[in-house]
N, C-alpha and C positions, 0 to 999 in steps of 0.2 A: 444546500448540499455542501457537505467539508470532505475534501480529501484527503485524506489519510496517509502520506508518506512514509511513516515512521516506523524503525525499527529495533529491537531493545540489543544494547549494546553489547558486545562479542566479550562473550566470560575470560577469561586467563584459562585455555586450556580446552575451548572451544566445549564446554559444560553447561550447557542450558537447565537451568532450573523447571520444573512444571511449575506452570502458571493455571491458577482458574479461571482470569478474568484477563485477554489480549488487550492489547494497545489500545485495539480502533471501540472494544469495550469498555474500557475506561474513559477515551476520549466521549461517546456516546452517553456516558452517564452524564460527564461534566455538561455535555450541550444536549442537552433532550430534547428539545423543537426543532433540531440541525437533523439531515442526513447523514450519515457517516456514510461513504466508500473507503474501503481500504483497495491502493493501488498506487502503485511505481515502485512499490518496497523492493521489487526483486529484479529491477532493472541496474544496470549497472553505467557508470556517469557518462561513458561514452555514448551509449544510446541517447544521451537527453543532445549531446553536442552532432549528434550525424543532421545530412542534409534530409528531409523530408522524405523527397524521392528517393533515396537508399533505405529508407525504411518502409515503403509501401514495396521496392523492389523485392527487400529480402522478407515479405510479409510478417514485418514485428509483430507481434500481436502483447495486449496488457492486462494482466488477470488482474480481476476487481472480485470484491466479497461487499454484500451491503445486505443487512434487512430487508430493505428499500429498492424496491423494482422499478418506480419510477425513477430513482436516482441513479441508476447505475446507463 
């Protein structure tokens, strides 16, 4: 299973391009035998630094995307 972090970098002007083929697609083609999860992209850095227990208090919850059912 590989996790997916990643996210494509903020255009000048906040103008996203259409893409055919996402991140965690691309990473998926490079590793074909690996699981891909895509997840933490949209978390922001102070959640990664909170204590545990503030985050089960304030029910964080983390969206993940996978093919893969077992992997997620």
């Amino acid at each position: 299973v590989v996790i997916d972090p990643n996210n494509n970098a903020i255009p000048d002007g906040h103008r996203f391009p259409s893409r055919d083929v996402s991140l965690a697609e691309q990473l998926q083609a490079q590793l074909p035998q690996a699981q891909v999860v895509k997840a933490f992209n949209t978390m922001a850095q102070e959640v990664f630094e909170a204590p545990t227990a503030a985050l089960r208090a304030a029910h964080v919850t983390v969206y993940t995307e996978t093919d893969h059912a077992t992997a997620r």
